[in-house]
N, C-alpha and C positions, 0 to 999 in steps of 0.2 A: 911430710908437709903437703904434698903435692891431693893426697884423698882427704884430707883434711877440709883444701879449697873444695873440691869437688864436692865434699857435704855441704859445705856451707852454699856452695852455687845451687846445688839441688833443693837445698829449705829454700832458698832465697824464689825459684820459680817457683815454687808448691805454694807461699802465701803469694806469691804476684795472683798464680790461677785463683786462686780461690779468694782473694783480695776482687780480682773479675768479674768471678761467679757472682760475689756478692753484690757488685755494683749493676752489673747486669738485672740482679734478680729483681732489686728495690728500684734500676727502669720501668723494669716489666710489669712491678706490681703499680709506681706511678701511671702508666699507661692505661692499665685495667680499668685503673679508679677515674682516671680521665674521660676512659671511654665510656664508663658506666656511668657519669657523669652527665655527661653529653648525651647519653642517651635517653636519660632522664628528663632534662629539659626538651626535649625534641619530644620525649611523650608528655609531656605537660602544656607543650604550646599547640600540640596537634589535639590534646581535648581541649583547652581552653576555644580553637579553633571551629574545634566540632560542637561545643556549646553554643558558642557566637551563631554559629550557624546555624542550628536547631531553634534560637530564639528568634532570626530574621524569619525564617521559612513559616515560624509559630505565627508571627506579627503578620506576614504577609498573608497567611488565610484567615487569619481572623480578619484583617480588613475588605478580606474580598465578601466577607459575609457580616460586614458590620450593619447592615440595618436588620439584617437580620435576628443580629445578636443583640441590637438596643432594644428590640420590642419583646425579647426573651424577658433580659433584665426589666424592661417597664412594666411587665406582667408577673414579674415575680416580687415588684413590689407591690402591686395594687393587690395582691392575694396576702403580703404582708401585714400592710393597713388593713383590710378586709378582716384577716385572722384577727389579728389586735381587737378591734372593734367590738368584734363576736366575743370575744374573752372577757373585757371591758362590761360591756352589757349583760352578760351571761353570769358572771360568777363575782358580781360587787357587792358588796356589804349592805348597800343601802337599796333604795326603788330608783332605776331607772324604768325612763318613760320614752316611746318613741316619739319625737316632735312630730310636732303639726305646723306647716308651713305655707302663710296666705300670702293671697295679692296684696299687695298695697297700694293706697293708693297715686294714682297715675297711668298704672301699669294694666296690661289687657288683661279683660275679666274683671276689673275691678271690683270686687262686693264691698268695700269699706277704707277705713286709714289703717296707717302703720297700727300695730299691737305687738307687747311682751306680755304675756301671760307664763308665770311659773309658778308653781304652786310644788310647797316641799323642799323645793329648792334645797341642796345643801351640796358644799365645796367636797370633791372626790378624794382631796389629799389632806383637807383640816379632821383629821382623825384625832379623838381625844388617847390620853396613855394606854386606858384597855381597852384598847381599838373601837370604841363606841362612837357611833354618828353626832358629829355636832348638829344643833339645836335648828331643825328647817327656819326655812325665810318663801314669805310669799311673797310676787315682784306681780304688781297689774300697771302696765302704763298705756295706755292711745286706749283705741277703742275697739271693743268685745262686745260678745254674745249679750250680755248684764248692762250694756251701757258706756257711755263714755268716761273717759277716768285721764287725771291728770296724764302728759307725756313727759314729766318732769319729774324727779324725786330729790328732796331736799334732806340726806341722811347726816344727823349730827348723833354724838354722844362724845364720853370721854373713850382713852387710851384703852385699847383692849379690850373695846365693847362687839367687837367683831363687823364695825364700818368697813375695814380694807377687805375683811373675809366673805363677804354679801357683793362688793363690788367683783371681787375677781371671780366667783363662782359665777354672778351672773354673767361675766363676758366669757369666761369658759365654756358656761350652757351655752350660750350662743354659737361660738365657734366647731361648737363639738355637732350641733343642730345643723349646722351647715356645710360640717363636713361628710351626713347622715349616718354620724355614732346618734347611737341613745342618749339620754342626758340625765345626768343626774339629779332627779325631781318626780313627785307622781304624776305631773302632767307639763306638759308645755304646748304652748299658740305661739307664733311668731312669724311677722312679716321680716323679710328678707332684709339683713343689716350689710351694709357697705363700707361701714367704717366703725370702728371703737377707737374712743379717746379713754386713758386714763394717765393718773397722776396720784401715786402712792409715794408713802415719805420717802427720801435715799436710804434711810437707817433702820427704817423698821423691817425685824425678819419672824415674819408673822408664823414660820413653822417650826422657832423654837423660843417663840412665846416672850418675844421683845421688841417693844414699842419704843420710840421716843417723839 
């Protein structure tokens, strides 16, 4: 009886140890994973860190050279519009013309009164389906070279007689003249505009050919 006990006490420490070992082992692996945890966030707050801090130090010399850097960017638009411009003039479908741009009257140098001369005239974007030029329009208002001529234009017709298409071309030409793009026309004269008024319908959308 007596080895009997003695076996069973000796299993009984064999699973305590290795009951131990086990409990021990899945500490030490909890710990690992702990630790490798932790080390993870700590490398993730020290880049996030070192981010933060590469974009102040970033921010900080760009400021110390910001006017520097707004006259980059202002010169890297005006070579923008410039390019545009040149492209626009260069390679359009129809005749652009360079304007010609007078005194008017009041102003030094005076030779004469206000004038719109355009001749050719036609809208850069009223393209017909196979890309063919709509129908020029010639625009004379104040006074020119040929004489004096009304400063007034009284344009009537019906729906989709191309009324709205003649006004917005002309005030385009003009904007386009003074902003010294070419203009879309075989010639233009013009004194110097300060102001456009227009007033087209809310509903009509004159580039897919619906009026009301």
């Amino acid at each position: 009886m007596k080895p009997e006990l003695n076996q069973k006490t000796t299993d009984t420490r064999t699973f305590c140890k290795q009951k131990a070992f086990q409990t021990r082992a899945k500490g030490d692996a909890r710990h690992k994973r702990s630790r490798q945890k932790s080390a993870s966030v700590k490398h993730a707050r020290k880049s996030v860190c070192s981010g933060t801090y590469a974009l102040t130090l970033f921010a900080e010399l760009f400021l110390e050279k910001a006017v520097q850097w707004f006259e980059v960017v202002h010169a890297i638009n005006c070579i923008d519009v410039l390019r545009s411009f040149a492209v626009t003039s260069s390679f359009s479908c129809g005749n652009m013309s360079r304007p010609v741009i007078v005194a008017s009257k009041g102003t030094s140098g005076d030779t004469g009164g206000t004038v719109l001369k355009m001749k050719g005239l036609w809208h850069p974007f009223a393209l017909g389906d196979s890309g063919c030029l709509p129908v020029p329009n010639d625009i004379i208002l104040g006074e020119s070279e040929d004489g004096s001529h009304p400063r007034t234009l009284l344009l009537t017709g019906p729906n989709m007689g191309g009324k709205s298409t003649l006004l917005r071309s002309t005030c385009l030409a003009v904007i386009m003249a003074q902003l010294g793009c070419y203009v879309p026309c075989e010639s233009c004269v013009l004194s110097v505009v300060d102001i456009i008024f227009t007033r087209l319908g809310a509903k009509d959308r004159i580039m897919t050919g619906e009026s009301k």
